[in-house]
C-alpha positions in Angstrom: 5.5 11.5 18.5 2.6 10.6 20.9 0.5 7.2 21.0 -2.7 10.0 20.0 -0.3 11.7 17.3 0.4 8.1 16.0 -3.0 7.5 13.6 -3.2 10.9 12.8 0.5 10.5 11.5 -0.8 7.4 9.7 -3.6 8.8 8.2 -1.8 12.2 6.6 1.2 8.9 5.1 -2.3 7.4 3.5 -3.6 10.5 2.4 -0.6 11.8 1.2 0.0 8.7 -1.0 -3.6 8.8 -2.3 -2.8 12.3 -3.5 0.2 12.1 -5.1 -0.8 13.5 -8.7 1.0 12.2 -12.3 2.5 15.3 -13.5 3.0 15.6 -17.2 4.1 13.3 -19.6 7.6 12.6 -19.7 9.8 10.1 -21.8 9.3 6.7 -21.3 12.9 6.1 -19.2 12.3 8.7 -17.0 9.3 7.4 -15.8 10.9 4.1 -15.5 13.6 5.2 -13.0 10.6 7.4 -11.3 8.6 4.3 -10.9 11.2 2.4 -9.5 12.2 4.9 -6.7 8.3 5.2 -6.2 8.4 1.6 -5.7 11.8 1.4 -3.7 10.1 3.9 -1.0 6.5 2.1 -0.9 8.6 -0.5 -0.3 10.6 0.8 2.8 7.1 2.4 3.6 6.1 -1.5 3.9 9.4 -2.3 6.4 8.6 0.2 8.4 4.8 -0.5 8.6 5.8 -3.6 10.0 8.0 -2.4 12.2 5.1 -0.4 13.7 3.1 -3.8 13.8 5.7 -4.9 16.2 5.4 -1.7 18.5 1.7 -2.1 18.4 2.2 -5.6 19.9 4.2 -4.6 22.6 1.9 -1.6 23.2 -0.8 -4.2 23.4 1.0 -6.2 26.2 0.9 -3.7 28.5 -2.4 -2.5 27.7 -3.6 -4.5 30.6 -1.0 -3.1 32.9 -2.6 0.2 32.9 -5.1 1.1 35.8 -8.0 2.5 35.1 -8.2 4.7 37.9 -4.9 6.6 37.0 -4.7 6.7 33.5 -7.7 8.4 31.0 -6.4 7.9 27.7 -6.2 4.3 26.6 -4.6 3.2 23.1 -7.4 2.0 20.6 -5.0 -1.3 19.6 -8.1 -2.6 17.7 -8.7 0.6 15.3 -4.7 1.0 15.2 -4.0 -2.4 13.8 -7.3 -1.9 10.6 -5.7 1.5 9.6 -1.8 0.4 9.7 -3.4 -2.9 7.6 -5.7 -0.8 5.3 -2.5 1.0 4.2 -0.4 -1.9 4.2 -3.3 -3.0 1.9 -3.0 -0.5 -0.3 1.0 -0.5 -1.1 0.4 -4.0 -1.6 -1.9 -3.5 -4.2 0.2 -0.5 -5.6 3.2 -2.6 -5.6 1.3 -5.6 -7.0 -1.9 -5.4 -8.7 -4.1 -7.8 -9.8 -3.2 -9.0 -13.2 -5.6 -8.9 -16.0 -7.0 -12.0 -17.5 -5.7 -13.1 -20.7 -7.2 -11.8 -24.4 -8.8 -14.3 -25.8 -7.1 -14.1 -29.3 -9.6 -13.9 -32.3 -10.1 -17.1 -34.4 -6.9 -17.0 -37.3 -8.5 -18.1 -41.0 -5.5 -20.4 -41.4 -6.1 -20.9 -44.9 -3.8 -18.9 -47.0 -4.0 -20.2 -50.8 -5.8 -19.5 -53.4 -6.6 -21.4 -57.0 -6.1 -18.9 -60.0 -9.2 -19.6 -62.5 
């Protein structure tokens, strides 16, 4: 894959997991174990995002090797690094979302007996 291939790539992973549609209902176990593999490859999605970090540090460092004379296609590090971290975002949030505050619980009577008149 080439350095211009690279955020295209990127962007078809994000839009591919935005598009992912629920298919019908099924019972309750077998979404559990689809969850979970959802959530085992989101995850290794996440390793190798980072992974990709890395590369993008390197590419970085020689950046500033390149001569402008000779080369016409430099690597847009800046707009690299926001997309690979918007979609890093988003698995994050996928695999760990914001939790909801807690009920308050309605007021309980407490009072239970009654007098026979």
């Amino acid at each position: 894959m080439t350095l211009r291939r690279l955020p295209q790539a990127l962007s078809l992973l994000l839009l591919t997991l935005l598009d992912t549609q629920p298919g019908s209902v099924h019972a309750a176990e077998r979404d559990g174990i689809r969850d979970e593999i959802a959530r085992q490859d989101l995850a290794l999605i996440q390793d190798q995002l980072t992974q990709t970090q890395r590369i993008v540090d390197r590419l970085e460092n020689r950046v500033g090797e390149f001569d402008p004379d000779t080369t016409r296609v430099f690597l847009d590090v800046p707009r690299l690094r926001r997309d690979i971290e918007s979609v890093a975002e988003g698995i994050d949030e996928v695999l760990a979302p914001p939790r909801l505050p807690p009920r308050q619980p309605a007021p309980l009577a407490g009072d239970y007996l009654r007098e026979l008149h």
